[in-house]
N, C-alpha and C positions, 0 to 999 in steps of 0.2 A: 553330393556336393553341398556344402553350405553355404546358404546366405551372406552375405557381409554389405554392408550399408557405406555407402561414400562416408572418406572421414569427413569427420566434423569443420567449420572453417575455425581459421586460428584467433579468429574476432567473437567467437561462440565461445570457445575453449576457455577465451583470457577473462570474456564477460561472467563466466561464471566462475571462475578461481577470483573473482574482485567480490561474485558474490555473496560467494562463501565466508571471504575477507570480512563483509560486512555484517555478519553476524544469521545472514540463511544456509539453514543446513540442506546438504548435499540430497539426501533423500525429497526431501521436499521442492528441491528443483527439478530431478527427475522427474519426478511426478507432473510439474508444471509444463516442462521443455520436452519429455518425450525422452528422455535418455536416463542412462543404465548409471545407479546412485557411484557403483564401482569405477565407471569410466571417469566421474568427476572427481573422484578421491586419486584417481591418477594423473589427473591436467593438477592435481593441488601439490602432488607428488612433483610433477614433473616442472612447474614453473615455481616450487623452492629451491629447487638448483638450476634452474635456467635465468632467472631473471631477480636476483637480488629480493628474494621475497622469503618469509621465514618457511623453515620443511614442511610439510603438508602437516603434521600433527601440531605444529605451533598456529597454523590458522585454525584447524579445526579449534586448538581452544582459545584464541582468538575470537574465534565468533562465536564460543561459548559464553565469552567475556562481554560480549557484545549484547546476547541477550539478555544475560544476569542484570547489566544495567537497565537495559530496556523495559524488562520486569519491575525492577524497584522504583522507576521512576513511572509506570503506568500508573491509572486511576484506582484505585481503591473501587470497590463494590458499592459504597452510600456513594463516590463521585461522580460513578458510571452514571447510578441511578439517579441522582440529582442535576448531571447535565442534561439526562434523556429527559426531564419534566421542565427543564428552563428551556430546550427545543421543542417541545410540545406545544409549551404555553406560547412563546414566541410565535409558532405557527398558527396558532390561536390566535392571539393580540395583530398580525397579519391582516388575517381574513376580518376579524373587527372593522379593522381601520379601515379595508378597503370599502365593506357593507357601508361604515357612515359618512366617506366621502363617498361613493356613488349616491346613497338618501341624500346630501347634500347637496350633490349635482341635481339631482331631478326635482325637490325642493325649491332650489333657487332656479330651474328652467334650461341650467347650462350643463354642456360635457365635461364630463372630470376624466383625466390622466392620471391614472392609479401608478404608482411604482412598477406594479407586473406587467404593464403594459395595457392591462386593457381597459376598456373605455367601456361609458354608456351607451347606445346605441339604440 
């Protein structure tokens, strides 16, 4: 006798045909949720004739469309790399500030209240 697993609830089903919608593909939900890429290409099937949604191949490229944007409006390779060294430095000029307001507090004899919270002590 085989296996079979409660179905799925219909709050599961719809959240993932919205997410499909939105441009994640079906393999890659499985992989995340624990369910079978074919079972979701059937909730895709099945809620374009149930519920006013386009047939399950017009979402799939739907959320084709969806990535194609997503791609061309990503960071270029120099922009990756040039916002990873403006958040570097940034964490850098951080730590600065707080080293010479603490030097400043002990200096002048008083406690200083750094932004992260902490204090001299």
């Amino acid at each position: 006798m085989a296996k079979t697993r409660a179905p799925y609830a219909a709050e599961f089903r719809e959240q993932m045909v919205e997410l499909v919608a939105s441009g994640r593909r079906p393999q890659e939900l499985a992989r995340e949720f624990g369910c079978c890429a074919q079972t979701i290409h059937d909730w895709i099937k099945k809620a374009g004739r149930v519920i006013d949604l386009p047939r399950g191949t017009q979402i799939v490229q739907a959320s084709k469309q969806a990535r194609a944007v997503a791609n061309a409006t990503a960071l270029s390779a120099d922009e990756r790399a040039e916002l990873e060294r403006l958040r570097k430095e940034n964490r850098r000029l951080q730590i600065e500030r707080d080293i010479l307001a603490k030097a400043t507090a002990w200096f002048a004899g008083t406690s200083v209240h750094t932004p992260n919270g902490s204090t001299r002590s």
